[in-house]
C-alpha positions in Angstrom: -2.1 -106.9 211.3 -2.2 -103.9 212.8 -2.2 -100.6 211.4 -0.7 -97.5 213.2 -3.1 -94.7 213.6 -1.8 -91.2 212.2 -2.9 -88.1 214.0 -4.3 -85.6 211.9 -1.3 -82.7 211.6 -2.9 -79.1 212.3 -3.1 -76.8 209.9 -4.9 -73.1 209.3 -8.0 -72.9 208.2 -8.8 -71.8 204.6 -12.5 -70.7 205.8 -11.1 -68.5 208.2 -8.1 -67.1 206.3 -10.4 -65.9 203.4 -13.0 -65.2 205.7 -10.9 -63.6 207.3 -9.5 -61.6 204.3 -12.6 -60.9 202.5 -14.1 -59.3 206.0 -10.8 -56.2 206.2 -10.6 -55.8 202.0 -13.8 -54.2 202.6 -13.1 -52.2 205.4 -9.7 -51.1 204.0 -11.3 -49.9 200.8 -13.4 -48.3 202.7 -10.5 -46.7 204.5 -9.3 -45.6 201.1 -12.6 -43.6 200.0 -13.2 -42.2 203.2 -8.8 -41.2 203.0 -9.4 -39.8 199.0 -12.9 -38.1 200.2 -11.3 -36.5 203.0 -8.6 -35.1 200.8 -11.1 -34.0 197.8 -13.1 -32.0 200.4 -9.6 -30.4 201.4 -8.3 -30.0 197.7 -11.6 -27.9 197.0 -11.1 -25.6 200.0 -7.8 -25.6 198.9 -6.0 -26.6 202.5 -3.7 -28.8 200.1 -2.1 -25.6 198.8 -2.1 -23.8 201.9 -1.8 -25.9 205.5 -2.5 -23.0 207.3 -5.9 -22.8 206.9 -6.5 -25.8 208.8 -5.1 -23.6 212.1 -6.9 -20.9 211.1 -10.2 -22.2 211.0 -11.9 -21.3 214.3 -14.9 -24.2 214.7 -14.2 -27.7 213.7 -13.9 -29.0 210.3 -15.6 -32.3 209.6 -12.4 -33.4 207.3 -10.8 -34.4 210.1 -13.5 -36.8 211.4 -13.2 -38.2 207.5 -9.5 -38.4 207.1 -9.1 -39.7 211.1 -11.9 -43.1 210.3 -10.6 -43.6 207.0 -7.0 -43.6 208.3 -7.7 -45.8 211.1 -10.4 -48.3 208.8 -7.4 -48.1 206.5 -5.3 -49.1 208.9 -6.9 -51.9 210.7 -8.3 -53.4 207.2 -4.3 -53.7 205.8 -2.9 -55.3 208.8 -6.1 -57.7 209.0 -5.8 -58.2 205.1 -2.0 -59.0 204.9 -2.1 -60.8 208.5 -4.6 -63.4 207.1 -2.7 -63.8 203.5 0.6 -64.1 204.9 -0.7 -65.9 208.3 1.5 -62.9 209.9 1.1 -63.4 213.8 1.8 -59.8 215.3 -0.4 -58.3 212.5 -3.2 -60.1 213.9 -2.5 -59.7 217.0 -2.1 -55.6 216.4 -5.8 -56.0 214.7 -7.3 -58.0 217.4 -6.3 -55.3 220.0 -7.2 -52.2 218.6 -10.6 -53.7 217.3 -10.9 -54.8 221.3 -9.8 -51.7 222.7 -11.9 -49.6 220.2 -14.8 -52.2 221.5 -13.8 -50.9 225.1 -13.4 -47.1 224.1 -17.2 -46.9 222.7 -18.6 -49.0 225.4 -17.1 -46.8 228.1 -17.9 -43.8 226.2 -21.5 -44.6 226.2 -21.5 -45.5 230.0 -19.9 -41.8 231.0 -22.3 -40.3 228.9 -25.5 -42.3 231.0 -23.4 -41.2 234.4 -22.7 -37.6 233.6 -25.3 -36.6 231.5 -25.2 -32.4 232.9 -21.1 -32.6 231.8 -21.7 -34.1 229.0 -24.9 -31.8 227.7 -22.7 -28.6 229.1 -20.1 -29.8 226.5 -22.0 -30.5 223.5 -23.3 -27.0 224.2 -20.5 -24.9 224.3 -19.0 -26.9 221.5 -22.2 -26.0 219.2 -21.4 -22.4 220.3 -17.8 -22.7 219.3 -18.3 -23.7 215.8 -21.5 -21.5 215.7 -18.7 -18.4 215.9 -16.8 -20.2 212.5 -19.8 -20.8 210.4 -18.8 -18.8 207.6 -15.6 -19.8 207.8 -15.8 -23.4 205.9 -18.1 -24.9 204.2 -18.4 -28.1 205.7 -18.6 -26.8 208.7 -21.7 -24.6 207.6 -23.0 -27.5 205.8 -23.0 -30.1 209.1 -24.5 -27.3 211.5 -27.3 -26.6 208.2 -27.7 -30.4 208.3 -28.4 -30.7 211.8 -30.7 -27.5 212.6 -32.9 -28.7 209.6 -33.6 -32.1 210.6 -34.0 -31.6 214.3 -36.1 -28.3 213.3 -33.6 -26.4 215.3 -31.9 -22.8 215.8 -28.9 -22.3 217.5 -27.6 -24.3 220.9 -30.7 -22.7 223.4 -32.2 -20.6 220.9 -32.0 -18.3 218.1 -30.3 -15.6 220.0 -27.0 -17.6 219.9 -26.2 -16.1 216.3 -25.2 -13.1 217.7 -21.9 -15.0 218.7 -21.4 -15.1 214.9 -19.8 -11.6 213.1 -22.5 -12.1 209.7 -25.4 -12.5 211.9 -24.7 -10.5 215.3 -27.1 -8.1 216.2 -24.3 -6.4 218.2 -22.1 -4.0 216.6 -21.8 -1.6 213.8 -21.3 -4.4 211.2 -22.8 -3.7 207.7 -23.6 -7.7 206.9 -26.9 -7.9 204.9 -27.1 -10.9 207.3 -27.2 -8.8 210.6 -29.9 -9.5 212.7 -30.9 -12.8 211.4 -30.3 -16.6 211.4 -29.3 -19.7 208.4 -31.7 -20.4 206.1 -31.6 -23.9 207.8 -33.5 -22.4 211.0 -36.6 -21.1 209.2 -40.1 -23.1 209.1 -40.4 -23.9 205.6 -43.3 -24.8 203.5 -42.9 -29.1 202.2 -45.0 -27.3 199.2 -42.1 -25.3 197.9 -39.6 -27.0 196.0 -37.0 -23.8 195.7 -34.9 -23.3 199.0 -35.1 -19.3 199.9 -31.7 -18.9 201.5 -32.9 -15.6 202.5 -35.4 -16.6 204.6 -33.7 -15.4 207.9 -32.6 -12.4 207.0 -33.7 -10.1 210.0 -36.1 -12.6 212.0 -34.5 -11.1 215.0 -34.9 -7.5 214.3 -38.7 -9.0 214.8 -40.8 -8.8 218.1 -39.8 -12.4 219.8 -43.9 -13.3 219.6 -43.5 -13.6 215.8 -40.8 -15.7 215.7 -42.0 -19.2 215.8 -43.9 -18.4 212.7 -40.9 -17.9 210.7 -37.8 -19.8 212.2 -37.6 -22.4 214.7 -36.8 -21.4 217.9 -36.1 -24.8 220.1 -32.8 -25.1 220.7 -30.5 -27.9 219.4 -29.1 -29.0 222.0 -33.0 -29.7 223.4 -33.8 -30.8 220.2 -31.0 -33.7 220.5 -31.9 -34.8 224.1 -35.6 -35.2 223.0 -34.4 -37.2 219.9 -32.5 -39.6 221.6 -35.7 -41.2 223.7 -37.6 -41.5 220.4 -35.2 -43.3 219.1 -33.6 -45.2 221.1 -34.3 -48.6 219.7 -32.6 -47.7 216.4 -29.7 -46.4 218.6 -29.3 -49.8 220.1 -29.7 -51.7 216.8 -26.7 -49.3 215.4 -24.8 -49.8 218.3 -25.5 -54.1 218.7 -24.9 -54.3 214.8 -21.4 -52.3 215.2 -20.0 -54.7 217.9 -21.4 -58.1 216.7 -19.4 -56.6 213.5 -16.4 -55.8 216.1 -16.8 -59.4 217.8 -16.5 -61.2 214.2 -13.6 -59.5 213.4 -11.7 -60.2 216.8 -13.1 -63.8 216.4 -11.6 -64.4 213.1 -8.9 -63.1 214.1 -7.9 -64.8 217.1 -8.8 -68.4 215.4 -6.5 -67.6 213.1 -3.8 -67.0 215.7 -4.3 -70.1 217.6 -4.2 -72.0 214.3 -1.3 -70.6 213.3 0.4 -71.1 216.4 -0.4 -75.0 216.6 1.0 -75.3 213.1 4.2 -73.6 214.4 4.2 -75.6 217.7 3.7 -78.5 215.8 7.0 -77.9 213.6 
């Protein structure tokens, strides 16, 4: 007697739909503290009660770079979240492409930057100068150029003579600032002994002889500062930027499994 053979009806994979799911829940609550950070930092400065001092603020403010990831990690984490759950087609289709053309962005970004290197450096440095002119002006900002002059032992874009673009710490003027004539605390040489930071340390380096200065600020540039950075690490550059798109690759992956699963089960119907 013989037995007709059934063909196994396709179906969607549970191991990819949860995979699938538990890979975006954690990027969309990451979306959602990077969104509620971004809007904390604003509350304090107290933007939220008064919009108009986003226009007013003359360098950039690092809130946007905040609320602009979370938004779009929020983003891409929902669709990829309620996509899998619901086995919602366009969804992942909409999360596949913008994870591949995010993919393409940063891949071409880092190729321009190989090919025009002079642009690109000319940039960076007139954008330092920019936001070196709004430094008192929020506190973020002042933090993120603070942040960066102190670990790449740093002072200005070219060197310490760019304050003077800034109204505290121009030497130009009749200006009464206590900070005339000087540089951030963050551009001083500082002892690893002392455990109190002296915010006061650059107060009128510049009204100095330019022979004593490397003995109380740091006078490389930033901008050089950067460019000799990258070399040394370069390596961990690579790792970051290998981990980033295996992590890119796994999501489009998952993603377009999914689709063709779902689309056999429909086809099938």
């Amino acid at each position: 007697q013989k037995r007709k053979e059934r063909t196994k009806e396709p179906e969607v994979s549970c191991c990819y739909k949860y995979l699938m799911f538990s890979y975006n829940i954690i990027f969309w609550l990451a979306g959602v503290a990077f969104i509620a950070v971004g809007f904390w930092a604003w509350s304090e400065k107290g933007v939220l009660l008064d919009l108009a001092q986003v226009t007013r603020l003359r360098g950039f403010d690092p809130v946007w770079l905040v609320l602009v990831v979370g938004g779009v990690t929020f983003i891409l984490g929902f669709a990829g979240c309620v996509g899998a759950l619901r086995e919602n087609v366009c969804l992942l289709k909409f999360f596949s492409g913008v994870i591949g053309l995010i993919f393409f962005l940063e891949l071409t970004a880092a190729v321009l930057a190989v090919v025009f290197q002079s642009q690109v450096r000319e940039w960076l440095n007139d954008f330092f100068l920019e936001n070196i002119k709004g430094y008192r002006d929020d506190i973020d900002l002042q933090n993120l150029i603070d942040s960066l002059q102190r670990m790449n032992y740093c002072c200005g874009a070219q060197d310490p003579n760019d304050w003077d673009l800034n109204v505290y710490f121009s030497c130009n003027g009749t200006h009464r600032s206590r900070e005339k004539c000087g540089v951030p605390f963050s551009c001083c040489v500082t002892d690893p002994a002392d455990s109190v930071v002296n915010t006061q340390c650059g107060y009128d380096v510049r009204n100095r002889p330019m022979r004593d200065w490397s003995s109380h600020i740091h006078v490389k540039g930033c901008i050089s500062a950067l460019e000799d950075w990258l070399p040394r690490n370069l390596y961990t550059v690579a790792i970051v930027f290998i981990v980033i798109s295996l992590l890119q690759m796994v999501g489009i992956y998952l993603a377009r499994t999914l689709i063709s699963d779902i689309q056999k089960v429909k086809f099938n119907y």
